[in-house]
MIFI-187619 format. One record per residue (C-alpha): residue number from 1; residue in one letter; x, y, z. Coordinates in steps of 0.2 Angstrom, whole numbers. Last residue first. Example, Ala and Ser with C-alpha at 12.3 -4.5 7.8 and 13.67 -1.06 7.14 Angstrom:
<pts>
@mardren->2; kolti->S; xx->68; yy->-5; zz->36
@mardren->1; kolti->A; xx->62; yy->-22; zz->39
</pts>
This chain:
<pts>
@mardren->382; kolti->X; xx->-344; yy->61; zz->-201
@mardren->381; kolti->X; xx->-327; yy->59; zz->-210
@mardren->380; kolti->X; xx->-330; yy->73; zz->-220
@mardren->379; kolti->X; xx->-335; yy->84; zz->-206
@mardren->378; kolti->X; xx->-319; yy->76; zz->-199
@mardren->377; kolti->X; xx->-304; yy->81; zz->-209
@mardren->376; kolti->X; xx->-301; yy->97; zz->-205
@mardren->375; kolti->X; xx->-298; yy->102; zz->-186
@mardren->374; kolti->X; xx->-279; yy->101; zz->-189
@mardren->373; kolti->X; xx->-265; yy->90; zz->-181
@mardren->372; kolti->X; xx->-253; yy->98; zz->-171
@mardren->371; kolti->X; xx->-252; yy->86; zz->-155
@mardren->370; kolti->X; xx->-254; yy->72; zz->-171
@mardren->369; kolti->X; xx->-237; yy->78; zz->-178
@mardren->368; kolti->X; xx->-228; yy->80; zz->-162
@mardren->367; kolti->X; xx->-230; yy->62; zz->-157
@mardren->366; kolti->X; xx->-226; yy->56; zz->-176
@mardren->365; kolti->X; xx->-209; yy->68; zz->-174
@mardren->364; kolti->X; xx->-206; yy->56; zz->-158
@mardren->363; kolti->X; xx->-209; yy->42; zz->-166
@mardren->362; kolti->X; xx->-197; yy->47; zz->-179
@mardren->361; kolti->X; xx->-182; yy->50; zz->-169
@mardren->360; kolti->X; xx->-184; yy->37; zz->-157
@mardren->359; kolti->X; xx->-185; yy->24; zz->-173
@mardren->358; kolti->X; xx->-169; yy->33; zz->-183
@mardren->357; kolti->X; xx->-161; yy->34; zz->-167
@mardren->356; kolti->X; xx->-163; yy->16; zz->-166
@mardren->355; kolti->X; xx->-158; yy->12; zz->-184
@mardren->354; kolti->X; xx->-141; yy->19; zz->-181
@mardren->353; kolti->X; xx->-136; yy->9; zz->-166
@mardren->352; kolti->X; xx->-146; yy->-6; zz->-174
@mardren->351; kolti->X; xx->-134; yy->-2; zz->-190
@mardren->350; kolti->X; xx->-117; yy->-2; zz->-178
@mardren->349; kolti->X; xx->-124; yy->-17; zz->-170
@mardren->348; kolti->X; xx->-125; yy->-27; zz->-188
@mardren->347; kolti->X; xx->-108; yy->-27; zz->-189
@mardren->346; kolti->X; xx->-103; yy->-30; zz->-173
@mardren->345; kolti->X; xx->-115; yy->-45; zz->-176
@mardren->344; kolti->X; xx->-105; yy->-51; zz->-190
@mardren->343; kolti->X; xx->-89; yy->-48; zz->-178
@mardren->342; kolti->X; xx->-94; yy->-59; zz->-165
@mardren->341; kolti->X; xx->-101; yy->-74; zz->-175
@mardren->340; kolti->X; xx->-84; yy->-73; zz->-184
@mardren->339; kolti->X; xx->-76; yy->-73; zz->-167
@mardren->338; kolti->X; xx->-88; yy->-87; zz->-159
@mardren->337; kolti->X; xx->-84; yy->-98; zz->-175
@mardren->336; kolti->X; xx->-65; yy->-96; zz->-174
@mardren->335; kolti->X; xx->-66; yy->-100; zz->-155
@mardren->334; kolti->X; xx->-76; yy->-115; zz->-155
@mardren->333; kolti->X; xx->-65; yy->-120; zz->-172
@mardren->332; kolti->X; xx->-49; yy->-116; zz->-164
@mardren->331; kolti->X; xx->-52; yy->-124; zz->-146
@mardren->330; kolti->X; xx->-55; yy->-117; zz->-130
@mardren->329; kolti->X; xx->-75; yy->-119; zz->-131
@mardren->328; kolti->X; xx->-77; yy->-109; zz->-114
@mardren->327; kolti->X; xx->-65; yy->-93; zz->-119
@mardren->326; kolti->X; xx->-72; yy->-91; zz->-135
@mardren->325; kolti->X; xx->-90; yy->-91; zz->-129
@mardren->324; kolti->X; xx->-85; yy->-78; zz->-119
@mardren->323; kolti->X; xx->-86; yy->-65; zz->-135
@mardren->322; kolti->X; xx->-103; yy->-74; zz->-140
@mardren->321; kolti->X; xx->-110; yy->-67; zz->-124
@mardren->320; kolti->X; xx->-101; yy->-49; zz->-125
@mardren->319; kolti->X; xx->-113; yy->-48; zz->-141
@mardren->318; kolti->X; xx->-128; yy->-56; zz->-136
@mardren->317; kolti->X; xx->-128; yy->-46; zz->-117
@mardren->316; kolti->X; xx->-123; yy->-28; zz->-128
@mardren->315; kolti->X; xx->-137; yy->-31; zz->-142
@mardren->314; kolti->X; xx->-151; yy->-35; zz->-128
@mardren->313; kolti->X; xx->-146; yy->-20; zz->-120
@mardren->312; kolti->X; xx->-148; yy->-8; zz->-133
@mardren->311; kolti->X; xx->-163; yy->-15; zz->-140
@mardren->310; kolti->X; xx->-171; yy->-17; zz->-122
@mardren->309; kolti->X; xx->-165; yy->3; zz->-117
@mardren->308; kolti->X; xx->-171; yy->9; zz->-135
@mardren->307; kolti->X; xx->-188; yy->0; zz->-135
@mardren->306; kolti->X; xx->-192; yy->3; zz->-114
@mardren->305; kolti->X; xx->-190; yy->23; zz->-116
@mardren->304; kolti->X; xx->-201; yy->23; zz->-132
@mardren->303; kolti->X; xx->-215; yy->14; zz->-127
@mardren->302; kolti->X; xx->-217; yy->22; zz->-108
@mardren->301; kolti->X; xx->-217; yy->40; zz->-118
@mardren->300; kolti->X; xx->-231; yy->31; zz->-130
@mardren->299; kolti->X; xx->-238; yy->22; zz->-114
@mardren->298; kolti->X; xx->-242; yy->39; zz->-105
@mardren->297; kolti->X; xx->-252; yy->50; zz->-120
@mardren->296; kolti->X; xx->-261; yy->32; zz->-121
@mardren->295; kolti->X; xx->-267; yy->34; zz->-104
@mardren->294; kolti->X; xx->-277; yy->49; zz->-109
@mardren->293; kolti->X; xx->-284; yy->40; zz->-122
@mardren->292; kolti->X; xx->-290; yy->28; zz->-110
@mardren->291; kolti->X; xx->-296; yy->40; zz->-96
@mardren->290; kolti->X; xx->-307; yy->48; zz->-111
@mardren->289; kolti->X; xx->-313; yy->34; zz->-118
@mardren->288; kolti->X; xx->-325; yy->29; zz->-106
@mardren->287; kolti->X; xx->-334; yy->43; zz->-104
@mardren->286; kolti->X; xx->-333; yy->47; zz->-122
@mardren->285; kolti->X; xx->-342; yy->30; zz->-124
@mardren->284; kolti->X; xx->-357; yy->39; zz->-115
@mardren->283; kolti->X; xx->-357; yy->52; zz->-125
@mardren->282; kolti->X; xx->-359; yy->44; zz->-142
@mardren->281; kolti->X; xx->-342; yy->47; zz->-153
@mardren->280; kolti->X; xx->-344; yy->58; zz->-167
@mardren->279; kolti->X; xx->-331; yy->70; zz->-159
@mardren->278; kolti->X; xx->-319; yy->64; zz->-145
@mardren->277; kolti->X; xx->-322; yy->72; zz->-130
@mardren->276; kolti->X; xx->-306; yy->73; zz->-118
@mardren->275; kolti->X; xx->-292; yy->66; zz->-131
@mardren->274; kolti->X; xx->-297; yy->71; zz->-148
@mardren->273; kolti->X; xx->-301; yy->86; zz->-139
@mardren->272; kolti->X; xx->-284; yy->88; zz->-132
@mardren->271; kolti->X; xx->-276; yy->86; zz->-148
@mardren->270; kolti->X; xx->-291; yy->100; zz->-157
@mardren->269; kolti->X; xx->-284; yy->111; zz->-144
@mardren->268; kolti->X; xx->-267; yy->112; zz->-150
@mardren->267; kolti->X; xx->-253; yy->101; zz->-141
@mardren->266; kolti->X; xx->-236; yy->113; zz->-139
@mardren->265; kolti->X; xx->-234; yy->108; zz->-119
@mardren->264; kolti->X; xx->-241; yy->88; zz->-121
@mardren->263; kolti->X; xx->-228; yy->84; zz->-136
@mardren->262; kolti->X; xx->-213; yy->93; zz->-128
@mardren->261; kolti->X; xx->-216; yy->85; zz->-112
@mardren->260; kolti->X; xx->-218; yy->70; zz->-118
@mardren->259; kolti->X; xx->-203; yy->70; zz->-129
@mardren->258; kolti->X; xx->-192; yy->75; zz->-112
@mardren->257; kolti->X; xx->-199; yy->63; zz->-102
@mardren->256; kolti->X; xx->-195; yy->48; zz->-114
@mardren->255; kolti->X; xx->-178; yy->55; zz->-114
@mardren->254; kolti->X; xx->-175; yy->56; zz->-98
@mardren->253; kolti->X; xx->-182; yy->36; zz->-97
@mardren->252; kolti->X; xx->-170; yy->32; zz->-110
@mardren->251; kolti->X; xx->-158; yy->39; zz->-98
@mardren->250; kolti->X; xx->-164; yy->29; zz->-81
@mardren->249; kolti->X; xx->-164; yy->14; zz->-91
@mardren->248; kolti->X; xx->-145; yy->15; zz->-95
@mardren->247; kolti->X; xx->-142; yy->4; zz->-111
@mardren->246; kolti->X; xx->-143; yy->21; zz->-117
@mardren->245; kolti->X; xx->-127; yy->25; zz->-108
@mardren->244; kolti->X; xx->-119; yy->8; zz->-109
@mardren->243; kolti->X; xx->-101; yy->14; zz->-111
@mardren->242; kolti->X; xx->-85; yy->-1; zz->-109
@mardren->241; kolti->X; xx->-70; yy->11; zz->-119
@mardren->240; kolti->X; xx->-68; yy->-6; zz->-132
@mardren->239; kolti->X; xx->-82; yy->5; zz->-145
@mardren->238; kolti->X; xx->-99; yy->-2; zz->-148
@mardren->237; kolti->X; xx->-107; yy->10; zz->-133
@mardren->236; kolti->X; xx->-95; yy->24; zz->-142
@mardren->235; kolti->X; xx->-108; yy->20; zz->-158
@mardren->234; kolti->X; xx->-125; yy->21; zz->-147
@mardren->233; kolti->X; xx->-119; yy->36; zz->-138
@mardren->232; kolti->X; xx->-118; yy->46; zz->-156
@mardren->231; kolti->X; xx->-133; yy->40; zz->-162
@mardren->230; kolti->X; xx->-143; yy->44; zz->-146
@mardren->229; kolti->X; xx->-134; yy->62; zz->-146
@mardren->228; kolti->X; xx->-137; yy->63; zz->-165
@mardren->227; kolti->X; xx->-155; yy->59; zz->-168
@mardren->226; kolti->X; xx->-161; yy->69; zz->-152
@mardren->225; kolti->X; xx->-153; yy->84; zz->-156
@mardren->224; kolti->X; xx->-159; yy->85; zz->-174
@mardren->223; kolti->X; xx->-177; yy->80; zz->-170
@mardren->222; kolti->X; xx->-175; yy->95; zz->-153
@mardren->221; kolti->X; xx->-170; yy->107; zz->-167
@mardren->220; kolti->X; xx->-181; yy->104; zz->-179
@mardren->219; kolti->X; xx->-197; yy->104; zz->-167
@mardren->218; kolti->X; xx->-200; yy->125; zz->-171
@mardren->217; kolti->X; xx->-196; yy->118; zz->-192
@mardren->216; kolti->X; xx->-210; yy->107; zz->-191
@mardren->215; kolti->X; xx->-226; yy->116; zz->-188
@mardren->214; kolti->X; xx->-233; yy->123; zz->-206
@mardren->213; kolti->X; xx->-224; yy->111; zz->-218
@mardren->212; kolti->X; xx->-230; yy->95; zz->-209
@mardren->211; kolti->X; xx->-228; yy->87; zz->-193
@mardren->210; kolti->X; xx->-225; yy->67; zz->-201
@mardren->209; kolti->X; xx->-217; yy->71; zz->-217
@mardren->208; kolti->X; xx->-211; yy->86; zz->-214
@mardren->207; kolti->X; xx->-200; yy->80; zz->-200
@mardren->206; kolti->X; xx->-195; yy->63; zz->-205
@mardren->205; kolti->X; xx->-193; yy->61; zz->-225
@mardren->204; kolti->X; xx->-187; yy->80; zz->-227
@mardren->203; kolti->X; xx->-180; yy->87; zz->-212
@mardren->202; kolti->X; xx->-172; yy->70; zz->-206
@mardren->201; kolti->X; xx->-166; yy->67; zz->-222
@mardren->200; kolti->X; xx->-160; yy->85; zz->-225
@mardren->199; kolti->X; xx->-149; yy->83; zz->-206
@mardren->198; kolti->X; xx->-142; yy->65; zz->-213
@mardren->197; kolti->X; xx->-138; yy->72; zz->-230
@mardren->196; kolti->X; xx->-128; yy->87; zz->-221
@mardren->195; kolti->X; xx->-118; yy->76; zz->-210
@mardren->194; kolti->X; xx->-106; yy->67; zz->-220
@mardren->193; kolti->X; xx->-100; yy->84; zz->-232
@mardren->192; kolti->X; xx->-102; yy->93; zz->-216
@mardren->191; kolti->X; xx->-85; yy->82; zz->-212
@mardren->190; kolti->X; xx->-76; yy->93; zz->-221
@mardren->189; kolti->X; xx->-86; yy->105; zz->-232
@mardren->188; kolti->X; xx->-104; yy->111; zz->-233
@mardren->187; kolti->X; xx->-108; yy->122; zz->-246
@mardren->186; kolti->X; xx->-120; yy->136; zz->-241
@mardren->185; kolti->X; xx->-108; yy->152; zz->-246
@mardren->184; kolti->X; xx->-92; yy->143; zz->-243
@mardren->183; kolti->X; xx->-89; yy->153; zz->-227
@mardren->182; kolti->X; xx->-105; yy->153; zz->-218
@mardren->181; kolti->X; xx->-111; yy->135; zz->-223
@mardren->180; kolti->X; xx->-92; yy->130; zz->-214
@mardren->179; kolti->X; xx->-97; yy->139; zz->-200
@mardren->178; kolti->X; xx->-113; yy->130; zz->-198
@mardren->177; kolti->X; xx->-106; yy->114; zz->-200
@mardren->176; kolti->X; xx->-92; yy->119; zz->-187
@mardren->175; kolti->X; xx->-106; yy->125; zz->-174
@mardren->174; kolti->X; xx->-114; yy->106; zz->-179
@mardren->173; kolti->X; xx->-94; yy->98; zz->-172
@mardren->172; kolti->X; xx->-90; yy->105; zz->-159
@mardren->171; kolti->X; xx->-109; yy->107; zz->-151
@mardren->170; kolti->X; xx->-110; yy->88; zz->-155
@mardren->169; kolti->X; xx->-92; yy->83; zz->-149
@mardren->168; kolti->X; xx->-98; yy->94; zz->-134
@mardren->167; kolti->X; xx->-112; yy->86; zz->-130
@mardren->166; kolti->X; xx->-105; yy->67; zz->-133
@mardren->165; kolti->X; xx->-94; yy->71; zz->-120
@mardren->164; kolti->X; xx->-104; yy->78; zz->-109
@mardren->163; kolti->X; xx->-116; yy->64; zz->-112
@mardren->162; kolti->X; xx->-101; yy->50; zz->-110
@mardren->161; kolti->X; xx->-96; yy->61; zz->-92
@mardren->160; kolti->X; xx->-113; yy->57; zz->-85
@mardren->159; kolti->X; xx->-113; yy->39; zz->-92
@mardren->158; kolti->X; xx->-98; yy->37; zz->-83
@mardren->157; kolti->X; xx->-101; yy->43; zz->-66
@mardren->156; kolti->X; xx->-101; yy->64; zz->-63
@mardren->155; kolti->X; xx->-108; yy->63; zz->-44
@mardren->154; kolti->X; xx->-124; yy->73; zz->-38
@mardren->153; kolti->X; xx->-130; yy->59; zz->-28
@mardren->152; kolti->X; xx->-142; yy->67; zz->-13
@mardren->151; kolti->X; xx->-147; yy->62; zz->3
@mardren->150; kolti->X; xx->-131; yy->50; zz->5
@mardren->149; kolti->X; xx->-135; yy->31; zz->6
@mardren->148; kolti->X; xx->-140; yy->23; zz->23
@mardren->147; kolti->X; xx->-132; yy->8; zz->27
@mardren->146; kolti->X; xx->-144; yy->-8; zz->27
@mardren->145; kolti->X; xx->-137; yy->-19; zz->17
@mardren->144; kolti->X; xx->-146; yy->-35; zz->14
@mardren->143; kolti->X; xx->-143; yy->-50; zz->21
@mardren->142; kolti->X; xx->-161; yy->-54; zz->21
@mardren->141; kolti->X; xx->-158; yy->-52; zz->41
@mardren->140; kolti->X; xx->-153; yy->-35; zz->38
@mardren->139; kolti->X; xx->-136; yy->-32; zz->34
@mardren->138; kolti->X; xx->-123; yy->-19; zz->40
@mardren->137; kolti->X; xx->-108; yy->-13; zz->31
@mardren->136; kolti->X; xx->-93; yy->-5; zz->44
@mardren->135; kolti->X; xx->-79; yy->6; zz->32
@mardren->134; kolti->X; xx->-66; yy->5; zz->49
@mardren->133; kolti->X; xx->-69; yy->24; zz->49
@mardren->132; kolti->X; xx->-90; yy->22; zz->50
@mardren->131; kolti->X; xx->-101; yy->21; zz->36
@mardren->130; kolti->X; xx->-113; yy->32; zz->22
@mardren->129; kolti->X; xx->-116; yy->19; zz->7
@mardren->128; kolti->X; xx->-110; yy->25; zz->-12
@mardren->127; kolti->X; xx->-115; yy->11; zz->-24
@mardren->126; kolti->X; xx->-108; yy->1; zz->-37
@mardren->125; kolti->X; xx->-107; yy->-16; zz->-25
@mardren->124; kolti->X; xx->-100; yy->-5; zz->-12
@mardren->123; kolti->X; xx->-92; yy->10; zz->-13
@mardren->122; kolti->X; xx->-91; yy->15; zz->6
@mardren->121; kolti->X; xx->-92; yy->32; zz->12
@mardren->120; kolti->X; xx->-85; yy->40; zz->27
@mardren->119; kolti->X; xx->-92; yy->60; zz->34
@mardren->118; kolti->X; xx->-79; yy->69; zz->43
@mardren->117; kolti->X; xx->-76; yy->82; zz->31
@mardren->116; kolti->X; xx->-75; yy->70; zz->18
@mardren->115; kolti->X; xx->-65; yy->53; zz->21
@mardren->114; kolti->X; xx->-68; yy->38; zz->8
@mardren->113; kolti->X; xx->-65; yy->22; zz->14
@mardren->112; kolti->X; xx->-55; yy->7; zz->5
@mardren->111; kolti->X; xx->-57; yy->-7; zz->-6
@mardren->110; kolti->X; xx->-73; yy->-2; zz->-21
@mardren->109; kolti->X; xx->-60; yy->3; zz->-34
@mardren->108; kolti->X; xx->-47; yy->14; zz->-25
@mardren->107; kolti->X; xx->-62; yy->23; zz->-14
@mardren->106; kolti->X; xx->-53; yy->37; zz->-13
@mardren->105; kolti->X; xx->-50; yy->37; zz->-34
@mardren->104; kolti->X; xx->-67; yy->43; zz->-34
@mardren->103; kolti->X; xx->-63; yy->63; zz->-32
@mardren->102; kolti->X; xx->-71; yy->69; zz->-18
@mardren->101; kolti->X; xx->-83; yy->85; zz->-15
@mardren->100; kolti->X; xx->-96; yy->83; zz->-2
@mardren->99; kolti->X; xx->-111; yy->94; zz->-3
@mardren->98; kolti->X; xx->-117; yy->99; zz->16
@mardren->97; kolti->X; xx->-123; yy->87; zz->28
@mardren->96; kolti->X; xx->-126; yy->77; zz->15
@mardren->95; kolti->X; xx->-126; yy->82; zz->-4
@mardren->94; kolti->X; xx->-113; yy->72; zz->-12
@mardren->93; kolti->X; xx->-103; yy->78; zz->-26
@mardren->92; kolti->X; xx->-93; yy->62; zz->-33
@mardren->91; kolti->X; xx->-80; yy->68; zz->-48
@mardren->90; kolti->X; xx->-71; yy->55; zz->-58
@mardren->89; kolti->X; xx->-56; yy->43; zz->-56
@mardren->88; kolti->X; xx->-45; yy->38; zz->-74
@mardren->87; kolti->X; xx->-42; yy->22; zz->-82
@mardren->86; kolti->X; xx->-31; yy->7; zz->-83
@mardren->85; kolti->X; xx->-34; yy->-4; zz->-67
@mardren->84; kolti->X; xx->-19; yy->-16; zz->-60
@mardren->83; kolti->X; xx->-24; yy->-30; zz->-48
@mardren->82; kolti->X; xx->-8; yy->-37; zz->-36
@mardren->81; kolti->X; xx->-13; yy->-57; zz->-39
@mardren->80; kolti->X; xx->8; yy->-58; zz->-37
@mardren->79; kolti->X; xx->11; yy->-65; zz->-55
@mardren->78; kolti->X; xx->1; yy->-50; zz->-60
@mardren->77; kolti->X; xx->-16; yy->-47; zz->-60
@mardren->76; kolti->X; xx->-26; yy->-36; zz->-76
@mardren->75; kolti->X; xx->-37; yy->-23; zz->-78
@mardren->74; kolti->X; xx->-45; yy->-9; zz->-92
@mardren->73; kolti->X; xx->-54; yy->3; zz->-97
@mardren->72; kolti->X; xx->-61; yy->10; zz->-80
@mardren->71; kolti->X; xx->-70; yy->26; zz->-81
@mardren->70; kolti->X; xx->-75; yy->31; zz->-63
@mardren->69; kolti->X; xx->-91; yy->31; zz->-53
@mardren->68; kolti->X; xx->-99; yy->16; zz->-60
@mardren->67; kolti->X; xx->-114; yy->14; zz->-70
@mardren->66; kolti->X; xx->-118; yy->-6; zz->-74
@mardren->65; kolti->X; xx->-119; yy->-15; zz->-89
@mardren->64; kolti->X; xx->-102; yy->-19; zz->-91
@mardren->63; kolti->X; xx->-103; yy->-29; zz->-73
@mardren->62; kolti->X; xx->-117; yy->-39; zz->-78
@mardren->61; kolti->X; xx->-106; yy->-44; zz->-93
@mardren->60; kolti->X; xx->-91; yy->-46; zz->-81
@mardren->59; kolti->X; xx->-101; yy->-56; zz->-66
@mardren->58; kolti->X; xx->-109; yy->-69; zz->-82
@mardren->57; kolti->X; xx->-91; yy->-71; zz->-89
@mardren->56; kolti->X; xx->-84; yy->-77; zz->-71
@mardren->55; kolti->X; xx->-100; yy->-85; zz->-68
@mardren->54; kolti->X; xx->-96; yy->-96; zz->-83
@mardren->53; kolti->X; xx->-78; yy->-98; zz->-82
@mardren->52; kolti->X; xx->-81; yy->-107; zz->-65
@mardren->51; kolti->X; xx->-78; yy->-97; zz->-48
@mardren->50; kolti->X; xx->-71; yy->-105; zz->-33
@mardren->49; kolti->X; xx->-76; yy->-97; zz->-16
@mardren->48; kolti->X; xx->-63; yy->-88; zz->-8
@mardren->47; kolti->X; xx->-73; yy->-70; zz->-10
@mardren->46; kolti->X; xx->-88; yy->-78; zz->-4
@mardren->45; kolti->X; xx->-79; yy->-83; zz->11
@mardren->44; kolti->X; xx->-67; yy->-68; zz->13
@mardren->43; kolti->X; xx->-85; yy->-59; zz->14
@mardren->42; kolti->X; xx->-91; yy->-67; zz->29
@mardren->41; kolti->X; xx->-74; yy->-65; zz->36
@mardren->40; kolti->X; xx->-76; yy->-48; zz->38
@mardren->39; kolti->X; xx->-67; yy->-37; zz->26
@mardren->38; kolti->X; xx->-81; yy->-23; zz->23
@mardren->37; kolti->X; xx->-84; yy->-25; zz->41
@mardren->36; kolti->X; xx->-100; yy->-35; zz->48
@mardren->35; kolti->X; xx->-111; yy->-27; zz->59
@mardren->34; kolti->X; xx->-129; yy->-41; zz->60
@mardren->33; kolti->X; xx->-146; yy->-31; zz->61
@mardren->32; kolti->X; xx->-161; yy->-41; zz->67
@mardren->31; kolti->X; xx->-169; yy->-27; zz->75
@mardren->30; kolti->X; xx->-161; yy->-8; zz->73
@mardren->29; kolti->X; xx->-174; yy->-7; zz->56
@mardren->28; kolti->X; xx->-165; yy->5; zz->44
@mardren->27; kolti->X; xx->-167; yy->21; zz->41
@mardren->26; kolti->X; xx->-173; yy->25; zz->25
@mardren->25; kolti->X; xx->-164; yy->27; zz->8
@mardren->24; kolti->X; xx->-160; yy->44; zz->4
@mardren->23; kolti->X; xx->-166; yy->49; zz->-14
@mardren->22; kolti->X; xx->-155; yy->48; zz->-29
@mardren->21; kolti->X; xx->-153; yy->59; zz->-41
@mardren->20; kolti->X; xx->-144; yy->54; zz->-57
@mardren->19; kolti->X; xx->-143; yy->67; zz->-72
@mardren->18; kolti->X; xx->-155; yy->60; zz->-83
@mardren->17; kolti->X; xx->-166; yy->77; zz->-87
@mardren->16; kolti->X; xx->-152; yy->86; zz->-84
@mardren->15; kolti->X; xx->-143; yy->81; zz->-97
@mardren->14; kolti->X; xx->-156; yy->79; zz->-110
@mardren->13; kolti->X; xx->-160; yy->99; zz->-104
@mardren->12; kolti->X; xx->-145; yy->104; zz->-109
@mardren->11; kolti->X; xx->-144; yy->96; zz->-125
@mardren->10; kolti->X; xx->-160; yy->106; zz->-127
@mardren->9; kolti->X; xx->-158; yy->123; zz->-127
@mardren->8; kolti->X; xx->-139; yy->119; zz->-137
@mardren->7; kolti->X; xx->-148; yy->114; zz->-149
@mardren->6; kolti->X; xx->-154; yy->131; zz->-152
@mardren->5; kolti->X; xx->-172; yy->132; zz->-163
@mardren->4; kolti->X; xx->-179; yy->135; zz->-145
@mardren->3; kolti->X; xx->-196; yy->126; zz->-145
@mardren->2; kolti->X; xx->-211; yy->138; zz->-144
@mardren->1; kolti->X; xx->-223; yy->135; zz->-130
</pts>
């Protein structure tokens, strides 16, 4: 398999790898099932139950991690208790019976039913339940919902629309380099001047380095893309517009996949050999190695999927922490301290952003590296 040496290939691919398809949850059990409507009394309750500043700060930084199906920025209540929301609806695509097409402002954040052809829907706790008219939410006896979801969720949420985003900054912004090398017979100017030591660095202290001169430049591409689209959604992750892609496990999980795949599809022989029937190794401890190397080619995805979603999230929880710590200490030193503490961590998030494209980056070169390793080395070594 020959990698593409077109980004474009695989910006592609990272976007279908992670776009969110979810499967249709079972039917439920018709025993011990309780019908309560979506503004039952049940739900008055909890909704009339006093919150402290804790829980309230607790439900927000939960709420930040979380997809949802439209970019909210912003909200506030006025004298009234009439909530106001700053942002803008996006696409749901539904495939049940048939692909229903809506825009998310039907759901008007979570309080009213959406109509398609006939089918209702319910947002409901971030997710899109099929209902009735009246927007009807069953529980089981474990109060949970029982509501079927739709066969297939095909919607644009907001990390979809951050990826898009983020790909067509990157398609902007490299088919701009490129031009630029055209014009000023291979000086980069504007913002190349930025980027082209990042793109050598990569080449020369990552790429080289670790797949060497012979195989690098077919995995270039894909090093290149990789860096920048995790970069890129790590720093609008820092920015007030409320993104957690990578934070998203479901994304780093994409990603994951996508260095595997590369990694076991342009493996030489002497990779699997290594793996299968490792040489100088008696044969009955190549019986037992063999599963275990193999299971290695897994945990180096699993590794790299589970670092940048736990470094990502970690950082947004500490951070958004501190930033509430403010509001409980209601004082000026509490809330001087939890500011400066706030802002040093900024700080150091925008190098973690960085530093975890850096790792994802090179791990993934080191993976390509050792599928194209030579046969050289071990008649010396045995």
């Amino acid at each position: 398999m020959v990698i593409s040496k077109k980004p474009l290939h695989f910006i592609v691919a990272l976007l279908v790898s992670v776009l969110p398809l979810v499967a249709a949850a079972s039917n439920p059990d018709s025993t011990a099932v309780q019908t309560v409507a979506v503004h039952s009394e049940t739900e008055a309750h909890h909704t009339e139950e006093p919150k402290d500043l804790k829980t309230e700060i607790k439900e927000y930084i939960n709420h930040h991690l979380l997809d949802s199906y439209d970019f909210h920025l912003f909200s506030w209540e006025d004298d009234s208790k009439v909530a106001h929301h700053i942002g803008f609806p996006l696409p749901v695509i539904l495939v049940d019976n048939g692909v229903q097409f809506f825009m998310s402002s039907k759901f008007h954040h979570g309080e009213t039913v959406a109509e398609s052809n006939g089918n209702f829907y319910k947002l409901y706790h971030g997710k899109i339940y099929k209902t009735d008219a009246e927007g009807t939410i069953k529980y089981d006896a474990e109060h949970h919902v029982t509501n079927a979801k739709p066969t297939i969720d095909l919607s644009i949420t907001k990390n979809v629309f951050m990826m898009l985003v983020v790909s067509l900054l990157m398609l902007w912004l490299f088919s701009s380099l490129a031009k630029s090398y055209a014009k000023n017979g291979g000086i980069a100017k504007g913002a190349g001047r930025f980027f082209e030591p990042i793109i050598l660095y990569i080449r020369d202290d990552i790429a080289i380095p670790n797949i060497g001169h012979k195989n690098y430049k077919k995995y270039m591409s894909y090093l290149l893309t990789i860096f920048f689209f995790v970069w890129f959604l790590n720093m609008f992750g820092l920015t007030p517009l409320g993104v957690n892609v990578t934070g998203n496990i479901a994304i780093t999980a994409g990603l994951a996949i996508l260095t595997y795949l590369i990694t076991t599809f342009t493996a030489n022989k002497n990779y699997w050999g290594h793996i299968f029937w490792m040489p100088g190794v008696p044969t009955p401890m190549k019986v037992i190695l063999a599963p275990i190397e193999l299971l290695g080619t897994i945990i180096k995805p699993f590794s790299l999927m589970i670092r940048l979603y736990a470094n990502i999230v970690a950082g947004h929880v500490v951070l958004m922490s501190i930033i509430g710590l403010m509001f409980i200490f209601k004082n000026w030193l509490g809330s001087s301290l939890s500011f400066f503490l706030a802002f040093a961590l900024s700080l150091l998030e925008i190098l973690v952003a960085a530093l975890q494209a850096y790792i994802f980056t090179m791990l993934s070169a080191l993976y390509f590296g050792a599928a194209n390793e030579e046969h050289h080395h071990e008649e010396g070594h045995h």
